[in-house]
N, C-alpha and C positions, 0 to 999 in steps of 0.2 A: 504493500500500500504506500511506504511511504518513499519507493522508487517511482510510484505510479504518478505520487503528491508533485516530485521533484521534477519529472517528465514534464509533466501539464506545466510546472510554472517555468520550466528551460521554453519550451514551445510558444506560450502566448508571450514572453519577454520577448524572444526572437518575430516575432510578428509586429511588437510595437518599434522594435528597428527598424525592420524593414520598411514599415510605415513612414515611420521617422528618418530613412535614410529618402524615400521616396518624395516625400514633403519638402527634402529638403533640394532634390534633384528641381520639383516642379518650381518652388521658388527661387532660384536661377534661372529660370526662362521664360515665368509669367505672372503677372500681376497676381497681388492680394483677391481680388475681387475675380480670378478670372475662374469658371466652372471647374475645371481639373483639380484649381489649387484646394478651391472648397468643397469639393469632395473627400479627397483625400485626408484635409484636417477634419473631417468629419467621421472619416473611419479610425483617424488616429486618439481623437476626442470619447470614441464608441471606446477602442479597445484600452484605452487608459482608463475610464470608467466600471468597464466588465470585469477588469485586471485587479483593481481593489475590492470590488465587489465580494470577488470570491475568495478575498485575503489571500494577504501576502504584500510585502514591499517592493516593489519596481526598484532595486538596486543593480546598475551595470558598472561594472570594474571596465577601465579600458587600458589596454595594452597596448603594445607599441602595433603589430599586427591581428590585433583581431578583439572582441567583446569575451570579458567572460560574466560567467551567472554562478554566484556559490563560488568561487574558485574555478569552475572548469568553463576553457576555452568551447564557444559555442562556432557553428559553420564556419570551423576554419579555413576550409577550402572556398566558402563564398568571398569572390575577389570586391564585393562591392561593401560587405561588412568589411573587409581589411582596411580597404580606401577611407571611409566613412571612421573608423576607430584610429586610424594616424590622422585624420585633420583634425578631430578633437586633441587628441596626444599631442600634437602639433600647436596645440592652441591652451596645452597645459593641464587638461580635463584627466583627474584620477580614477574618479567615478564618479558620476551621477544620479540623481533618480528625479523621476514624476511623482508630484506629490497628486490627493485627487482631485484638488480643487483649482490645478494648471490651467491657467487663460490661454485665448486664442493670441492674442499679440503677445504675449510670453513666449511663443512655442515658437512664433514666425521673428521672435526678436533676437532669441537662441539660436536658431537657425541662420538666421543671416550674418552675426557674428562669423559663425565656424565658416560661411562662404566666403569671407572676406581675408587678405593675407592677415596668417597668423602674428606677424611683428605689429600689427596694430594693437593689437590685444596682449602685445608685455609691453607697448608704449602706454598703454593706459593703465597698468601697475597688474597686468594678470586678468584670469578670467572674471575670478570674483569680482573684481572690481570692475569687471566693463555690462559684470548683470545689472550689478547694484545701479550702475551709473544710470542705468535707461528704467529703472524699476520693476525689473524681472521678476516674479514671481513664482513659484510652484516647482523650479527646480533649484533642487538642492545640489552640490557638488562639490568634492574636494578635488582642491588644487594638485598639482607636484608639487613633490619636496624633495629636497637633496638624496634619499632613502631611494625614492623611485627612480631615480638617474641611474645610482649604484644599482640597482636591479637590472639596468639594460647588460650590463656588462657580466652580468654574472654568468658562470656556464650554463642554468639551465635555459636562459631568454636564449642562448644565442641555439640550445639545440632546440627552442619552439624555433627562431627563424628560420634555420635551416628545416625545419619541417613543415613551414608554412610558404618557404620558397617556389614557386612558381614553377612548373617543367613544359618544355616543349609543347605542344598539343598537337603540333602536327605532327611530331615524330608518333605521340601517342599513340593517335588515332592509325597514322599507318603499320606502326607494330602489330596491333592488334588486327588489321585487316588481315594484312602478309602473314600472319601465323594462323590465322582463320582458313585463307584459301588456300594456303599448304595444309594442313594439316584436316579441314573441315568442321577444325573443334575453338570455341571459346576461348580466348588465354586469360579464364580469370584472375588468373593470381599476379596479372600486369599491372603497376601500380605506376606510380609519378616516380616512382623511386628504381623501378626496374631500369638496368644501365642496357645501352645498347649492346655492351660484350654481350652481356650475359644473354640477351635474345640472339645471340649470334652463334652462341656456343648451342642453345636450344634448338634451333632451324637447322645446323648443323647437324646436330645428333638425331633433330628427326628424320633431314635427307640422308640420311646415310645408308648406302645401299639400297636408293629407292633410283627409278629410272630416269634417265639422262634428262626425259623430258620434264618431269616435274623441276630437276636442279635450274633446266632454262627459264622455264615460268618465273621464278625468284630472281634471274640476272633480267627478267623482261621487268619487272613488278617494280626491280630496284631503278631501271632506265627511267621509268613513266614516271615513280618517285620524283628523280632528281629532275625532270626536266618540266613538272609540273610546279617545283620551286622556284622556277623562272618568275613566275605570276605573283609569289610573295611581293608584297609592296614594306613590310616592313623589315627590314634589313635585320633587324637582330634576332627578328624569330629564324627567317632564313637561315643565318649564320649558325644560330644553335642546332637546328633542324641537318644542315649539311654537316655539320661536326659529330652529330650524333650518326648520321648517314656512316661517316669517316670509321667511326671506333667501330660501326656492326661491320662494315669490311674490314675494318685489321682484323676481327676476333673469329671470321670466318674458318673453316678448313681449308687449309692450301689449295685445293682442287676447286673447290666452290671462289674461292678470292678469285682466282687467276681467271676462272670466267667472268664474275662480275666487271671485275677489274677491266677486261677486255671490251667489252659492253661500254661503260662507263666512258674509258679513253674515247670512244668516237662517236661521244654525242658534240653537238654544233651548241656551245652557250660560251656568253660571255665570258672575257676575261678574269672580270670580276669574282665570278661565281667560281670558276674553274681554280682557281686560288685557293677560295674560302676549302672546298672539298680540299682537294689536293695536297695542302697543307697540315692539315686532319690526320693526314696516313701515316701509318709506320713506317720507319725504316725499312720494314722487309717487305712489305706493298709498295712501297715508293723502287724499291729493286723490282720486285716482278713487274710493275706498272712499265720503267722502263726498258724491259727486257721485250716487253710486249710491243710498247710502243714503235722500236726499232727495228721490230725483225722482218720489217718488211712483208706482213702480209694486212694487206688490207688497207685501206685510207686511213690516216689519225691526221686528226685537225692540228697545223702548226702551232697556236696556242698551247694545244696540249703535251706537242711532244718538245715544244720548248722549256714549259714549265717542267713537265717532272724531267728532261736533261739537265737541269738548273738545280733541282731539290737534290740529285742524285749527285750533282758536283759538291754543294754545296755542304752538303752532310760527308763527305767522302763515301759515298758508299759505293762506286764507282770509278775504277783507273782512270785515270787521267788520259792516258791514250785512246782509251776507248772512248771517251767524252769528246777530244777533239778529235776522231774518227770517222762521229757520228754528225759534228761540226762541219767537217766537210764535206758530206752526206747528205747534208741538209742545202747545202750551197750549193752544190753540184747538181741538183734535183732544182731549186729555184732557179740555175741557170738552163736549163733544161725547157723549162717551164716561159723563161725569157726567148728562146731560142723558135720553140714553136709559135710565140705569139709574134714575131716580127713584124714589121709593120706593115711589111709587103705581102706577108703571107695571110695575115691578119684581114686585111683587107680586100683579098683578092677572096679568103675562102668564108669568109663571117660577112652576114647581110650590116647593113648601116644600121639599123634600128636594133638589131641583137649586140651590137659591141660595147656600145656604154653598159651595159646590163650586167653583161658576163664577167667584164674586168670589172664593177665593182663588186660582185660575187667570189673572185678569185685574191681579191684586193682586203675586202671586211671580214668573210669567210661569213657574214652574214648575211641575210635576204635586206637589200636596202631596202630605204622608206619609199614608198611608191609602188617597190617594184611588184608587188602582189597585184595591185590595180591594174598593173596595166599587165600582168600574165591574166589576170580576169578577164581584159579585153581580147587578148590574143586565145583568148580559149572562148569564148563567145564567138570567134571568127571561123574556128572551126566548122567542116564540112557539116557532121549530125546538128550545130545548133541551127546553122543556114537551112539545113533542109528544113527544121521543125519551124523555123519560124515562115518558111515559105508555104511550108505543108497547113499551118494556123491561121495565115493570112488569108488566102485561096478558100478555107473551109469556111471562114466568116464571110469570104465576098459571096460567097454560093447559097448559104444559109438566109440571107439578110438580102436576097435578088430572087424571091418564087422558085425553090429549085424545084422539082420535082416530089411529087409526095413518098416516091419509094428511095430515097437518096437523104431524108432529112435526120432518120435514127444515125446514117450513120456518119452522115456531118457532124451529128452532136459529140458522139463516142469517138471521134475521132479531136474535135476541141479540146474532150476532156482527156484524153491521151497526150496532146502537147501538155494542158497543164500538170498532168504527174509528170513527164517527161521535164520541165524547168523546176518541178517541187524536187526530184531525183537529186538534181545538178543542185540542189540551193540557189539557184538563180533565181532571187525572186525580184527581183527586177521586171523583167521579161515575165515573169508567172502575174506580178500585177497588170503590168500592158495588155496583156493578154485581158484579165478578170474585165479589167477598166472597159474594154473593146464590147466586149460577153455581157455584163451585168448593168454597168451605169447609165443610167439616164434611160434605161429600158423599162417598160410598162411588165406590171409582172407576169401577165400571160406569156409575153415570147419569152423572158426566160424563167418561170417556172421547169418548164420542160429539161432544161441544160441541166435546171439545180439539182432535179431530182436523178439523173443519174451520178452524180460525183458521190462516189461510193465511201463508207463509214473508213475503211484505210486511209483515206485523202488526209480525211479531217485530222485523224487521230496524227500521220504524220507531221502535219499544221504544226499542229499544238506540239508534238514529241520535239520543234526543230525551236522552239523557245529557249525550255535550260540546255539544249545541244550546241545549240550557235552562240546564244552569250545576249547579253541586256543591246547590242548592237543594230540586233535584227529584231528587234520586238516591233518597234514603228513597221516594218514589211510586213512582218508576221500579221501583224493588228489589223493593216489596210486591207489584207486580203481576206480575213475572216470579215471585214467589213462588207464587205465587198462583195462573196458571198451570202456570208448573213446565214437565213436558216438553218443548214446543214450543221454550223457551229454552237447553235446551242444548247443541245441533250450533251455533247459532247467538255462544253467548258464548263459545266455546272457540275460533271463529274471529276473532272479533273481539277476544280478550285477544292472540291471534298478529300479529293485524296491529298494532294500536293502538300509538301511538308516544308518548301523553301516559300517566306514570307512573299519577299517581293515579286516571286513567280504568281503567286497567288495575288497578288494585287495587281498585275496585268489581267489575269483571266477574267479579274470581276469591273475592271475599265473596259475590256474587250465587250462584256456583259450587259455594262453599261451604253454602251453605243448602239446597240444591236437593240435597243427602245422594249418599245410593250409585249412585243412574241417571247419576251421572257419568261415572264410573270408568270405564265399560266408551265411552266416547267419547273419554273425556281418556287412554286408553292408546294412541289409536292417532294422537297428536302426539306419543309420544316416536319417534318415526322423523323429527318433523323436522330439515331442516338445518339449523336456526337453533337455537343452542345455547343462546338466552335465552328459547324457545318451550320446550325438554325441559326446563331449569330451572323455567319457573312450571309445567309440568302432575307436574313432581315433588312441587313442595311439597304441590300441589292433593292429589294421589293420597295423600302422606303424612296431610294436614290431615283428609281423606276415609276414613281406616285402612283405604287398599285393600289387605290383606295375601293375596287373591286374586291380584294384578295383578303380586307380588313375580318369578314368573320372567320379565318383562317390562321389569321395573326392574334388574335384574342385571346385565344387560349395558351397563348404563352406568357402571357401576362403572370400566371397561377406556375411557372416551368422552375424545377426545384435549382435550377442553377441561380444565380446573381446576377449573370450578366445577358443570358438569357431575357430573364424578366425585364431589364436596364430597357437593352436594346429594342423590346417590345412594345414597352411603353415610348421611347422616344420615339419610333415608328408610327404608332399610333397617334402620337400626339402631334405629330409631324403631317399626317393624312388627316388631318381634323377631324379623328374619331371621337362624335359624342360620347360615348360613351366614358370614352379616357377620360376625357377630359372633365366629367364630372365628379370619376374619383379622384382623378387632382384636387379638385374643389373641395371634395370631402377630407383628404391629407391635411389642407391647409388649418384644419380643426381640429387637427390630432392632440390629444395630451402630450405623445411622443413631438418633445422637440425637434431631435435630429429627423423625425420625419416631413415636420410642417418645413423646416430647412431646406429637405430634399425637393418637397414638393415645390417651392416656389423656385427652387435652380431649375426644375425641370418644366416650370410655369414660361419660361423665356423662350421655350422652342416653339410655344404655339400663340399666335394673338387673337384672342378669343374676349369679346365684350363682357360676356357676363364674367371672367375671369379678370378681367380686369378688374371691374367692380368691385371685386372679391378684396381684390391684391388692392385697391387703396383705400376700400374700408377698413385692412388690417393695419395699414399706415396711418392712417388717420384716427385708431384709435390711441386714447391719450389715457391710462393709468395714472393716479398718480405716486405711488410706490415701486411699481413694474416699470421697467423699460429694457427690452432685450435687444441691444446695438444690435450684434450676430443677424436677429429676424429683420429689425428694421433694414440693415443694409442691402442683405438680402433682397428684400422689397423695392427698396427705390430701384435696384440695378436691374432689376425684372424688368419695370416699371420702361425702366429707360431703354429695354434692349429692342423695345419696336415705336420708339419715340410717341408714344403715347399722351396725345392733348391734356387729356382730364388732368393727367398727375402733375402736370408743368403748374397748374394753379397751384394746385395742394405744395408742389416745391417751393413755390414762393409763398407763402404761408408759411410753411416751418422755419425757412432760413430769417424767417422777419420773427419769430416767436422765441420762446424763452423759457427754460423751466427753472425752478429754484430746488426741485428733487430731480436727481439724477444729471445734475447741470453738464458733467465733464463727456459722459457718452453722449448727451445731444449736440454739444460741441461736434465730439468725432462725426456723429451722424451728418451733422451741415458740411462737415469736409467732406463726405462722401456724396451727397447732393449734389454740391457744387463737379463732381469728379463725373458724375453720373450724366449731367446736362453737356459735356463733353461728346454724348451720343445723338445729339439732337441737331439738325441743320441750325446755322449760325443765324437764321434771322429769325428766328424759333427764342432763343434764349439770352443773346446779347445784350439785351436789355437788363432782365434778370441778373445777370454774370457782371454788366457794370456794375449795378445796384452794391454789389459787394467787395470790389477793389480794394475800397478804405474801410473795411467791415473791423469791427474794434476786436472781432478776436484773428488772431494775427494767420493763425492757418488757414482762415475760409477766405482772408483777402487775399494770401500767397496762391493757393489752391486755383481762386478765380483769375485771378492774374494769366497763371499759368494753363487755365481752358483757353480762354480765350485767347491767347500767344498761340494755343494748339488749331482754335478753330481758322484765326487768321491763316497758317498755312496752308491748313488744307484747301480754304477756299481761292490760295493763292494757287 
């Protein structure tokens, strides 16, 4: 029981971080008032409330990398708790806690400190002192002290950093592949901490005595590897990544090296990269590498047989004769190479247009900038693309001039044969000129007929030529599912369900989105799926889509045991101006549950509804006088303001001219927000108003208005 006790309060403690690291990320990029932030402090307000509720103190230790709870280190492997517990550490923070009765500008005033550089906050004499200084309330915190410094240094801090160190991820992940598809089994026992030998010495001992073919698979697995490292953008995972490449080849079996090794030598990559590797090897890989490299069979790129003659001099691990041997080996071959390209032969046997090409081919050892484009064109010129685009032309002049009624099935299967024929090629280029010629500006009778025969393979390879080709071809990809239309839609509504890459999945449902109302009546019957992140995207889709047909379909997920589910259903709804919604909004706004009537009026902003209106500034305009909830009021007016709504512009200027003598300092704050709120209203709407308070005697609603109306002037400029 009382591991069970310990469990539950390590768990809801790590949820009000995360919250709390999440609040703090949204207040970096968006205003107090803006819906994200207010939600957010609203789930973080729930679980600091539920969290004492059910006893216990909200006490967090922070460490140099990571939170603990009780003494023990909580999701140490979470890199965003690491982050999040060194800029507090950084800012002097020993531990802290939530007391229950933590204000909302406490939370957002805390927060913004730890955003800001840490030497602000020892120039202002330390943490304590920059809470006090703003009137920080509800959290409690001990500073550093000279104790805790000494702590960093002691042996057991430095074996938590070494165990909270960072490894590779892409070496990870391909360990574990490459030992999967050799072997067909899981390597669960691969940790951050397993070394590349020792996977090396494992893949070893399981090829061993196994067939020639399988050893190649691992020298092919290992090629893809390195040359897929090309694409790293960040240079030090690369590096670690190629080094770790390095040590699984020294720790190989001599047999097994000597083929990787062999592989390896004549791939085509930069300088740069070929270093980082090469440099990596052992001594006795750097001898086989260049045993290999010299012996004269097969092509090795001069970069590479440079470099390791260079590693192999420079280490001695190679005679010295033998090095300048191979020195003039190398010379003797590039004059060789000078000899055939003479100028006279060069030009007599080489076209004009292939010469610049080829010499700087022979010249970079790399494919120059350009030169893809225009072997794209020189492969476009080819005889099969002429014939097919001569063969697509002819078939459209025929079809589109009375041909014949027994000639017209197979004009059509014959168009759609050019267009797989350019889907084939990836030429979508040519696959759109084509679609454009076939589909656009056409009435849907003449091509109805074309559409329906382009068979479910088309589509599917469409779609499969997305993450194939790269974020480059998506705009092609996109045009020609446009372009088509129908045929794509059973097919992308299956493929946003399955897909597991984010922004792949945000293309299918912009493709989705263009392709208009013949959705709807497809993407209504994925809200029965079980997968509650499949009913969320064909929610938004049906919202994006104004399927307000489709509304008693979406209803019932109003009641759907997920969060976000429901979230997304209700804003759908309220969005298609379902009565219905929008009269349990109405009903929310009544709740006992504060954080509900909260919810209910941030969600009161997405729909501008009269009688809701009504609602929302009869709740403004009532006047307690012991009660006054800033949180609701603000709430309110920025509702209020987010569809520039007449009525309340009276009732604005009403407040900001009134005065209370209970609760005086929050209806200050509330007229700062008034004045911030009328910021959403056209400028000849409220300028009047906005002067009115320039010289206002309390000094923030005159700064405030100053600075709307500096804001309105621009925009109107």
């Amino acid at each position: 029981m009382l591991e069970d006790g310990h469990s539950n309060l390590t768990a809801r403690s790590v949820d009000i971080l995360n919250t709390m690291f999440l609040l703090c990320k949204h207040l970096s990029l968006y205003s107090e008032e803006n819906n994200v932030v207010q939600q957010t402090t609203n789930k973080l307000l729930n679980s600091i409330e539920e969290f004492h509720s059910q006893g216990g103190d909200l006490l967090v230790t922070v460490a140099k990398h990571g939170f603990m709870i009780q003494g023990e280190l909580i999701s140490r492997r979470n890199q965003l708790f690491t982050s999040f517990a060194r800029r507090m550490f950084q800012h002097g923070i020993s531990s802290f806690s939530l007391l229950p009765g933590v204000t909302v500008p406490s939370i957002y005033t805390f927060l913004r400190i730890l955003l800001r550089n840490p030497a602000e906050t020892w120039d202002e004499g330390g943490i304590g002192a920059s809470l006090a200084k703003r009137n920080v309330a509800g959290i409690v915190l001990t500073e550093m002290s000279e104790s805790d410094f000494r702590l960093l240094n002691s042996e057991e801090s430095q074996v938590q950093e070494k165990e909270l160190r960072p490894s590779s991820d892409i070496w990870l992940n391909f360990a574990r592949s490459i030992f999967n598809s050799l072997t067909g089994e899981e390597l669960e026992s691969l940790s951050d901490e397993t070394s590349a030998a020792e996977l090396a010495e494992r893949i070893s001992e399981t090829l061993s005595g196994r067939p020639a073919t399988e050893q190649d698979q691992l020298t092919q697995e290992l090629s893809r590897f390195a040359t897929s490292l090309q694409r790293e953008k960040k240079k030090t995972a690369r590096t670690e990544a190629l080094l770790c490449l390095a040590d699984f080849v020294n720790n190989l079996s001599p047999d097994m090296r000597k083929s990787v090794l062999g592989d390896l030598s004549k791939l085509q990559v930069p300088k740069e990269f070929t270093e980082e590797f090469f440099n990596g090897l052992s001594d006795q890989a750097i001898v086989e590498a260049f045993r290999q490299v010299t012996s004269q069979h097969g092509y090795t790129p001069p970069v590479v047989l440079s470099l390791v003659s260079k590693l192999a001099g420079d280490r001695k691990l190679v005679p010295e004769t033998e090095l300048a041997a191979q020195a003039i080996a190398r010379e003797k071959s590039a004059q060789q190479i000078k000899e055939l390209f003479r100028p006279d032969e060069f030009n007599k046997y080489v076209p004009s247009r292939y010469q610049k090409a080829l010499m700087q081919v022979l010249n970079n050892q790399q494919l120059p900038t350009g030169l893809t484009d225009k072997l794209q064109e020189l492969k476009k010129s080819l005889e099969d693309f002429r014939q097919e685009q001569q063969m697509s032309r002819l078939s459209l002049h025929i079809l589109y001039n009375n041909p014949d009624a027994e000639y017209i099935d197979g004009l059509r299967e014959r168009l759609i044969a050019s267009m797989q024929f350019y889907l084939d090629a990836s030429d979508y280029t040519s696959l759109i000129n084509l679609c454009r010629t076939c589909f656009e500006g056409k009435p849907e009778e003449e091509t109805r007929p074309l559409i329906d025969l382009i068979p479910d393979s088309f589509t599917e390879q469409v779609l499969g030529d997305t993450p194939r080709l790269g974020k480059d071809y998506q705009p092609q990809v996109a045009e020609v599912i446009a372009l088509i239309g129908a045929p794509f839609v059973r097919p992308l509504l299956e493929h946003t369900a399955t897909e597991s890459d984010r922004s792949i999945r945000f293309f299918y449902l912009t493709c989705l989105r263009k392709l208009g109302g013949k959705v709807a009546d497809h993407a209504v019957l994925f809200l029965g799926d079980e997968r509650w992140f499949v009913q969320r995207n064909m929610l938004i889709l049906l919202r994006e889509l104004g399927a307000v047909d489709k509304l008693p379909k979406i209803r019932p997920l109003l009641n759907h045991n997920h969060q976000k589910v429901r979230q997304e259903a209700l804003k759908t709804c309220l969005l298609l101006q379902d009565e219905e919604s929008i009269q349990k909004l109405i009903k929310n706004l009544f709740s006992r549950n504060r954080q509900e009537v909260i919810h209910a009026i941030t969600m009161s902003q997405l729909v501008d509804n009269e009688n809701l209106s009504a609602k929302l500034i009869s709740m403004l305009r009532e006047n307690r006088l012991f009660h006054f909830d800033l949180d609701i009021k603000k709430a309110l007016v920025h509702a209020l303001a987010e569809h520039n709504n007449p009525a309340a512009l009276t009732l604005f200027s009403e407040m900001l001219n009134a005065s209370r003598l209970f609760k005086a300092a929050p209806f200050r704050k509330l007229k700062v927000e008034i004045i911030k709120a009328l910021g959403k209203y056209p400028a000849a709407k409220v300028s009047l108003i906005l002067k009115q308070h320039v010289d206002n005697e309390i000094k923030e609603v005159a700064t405030q208005a100053r600075q709307t109306l500096k804001k309105l002037a621009q925009e109107e400029g």
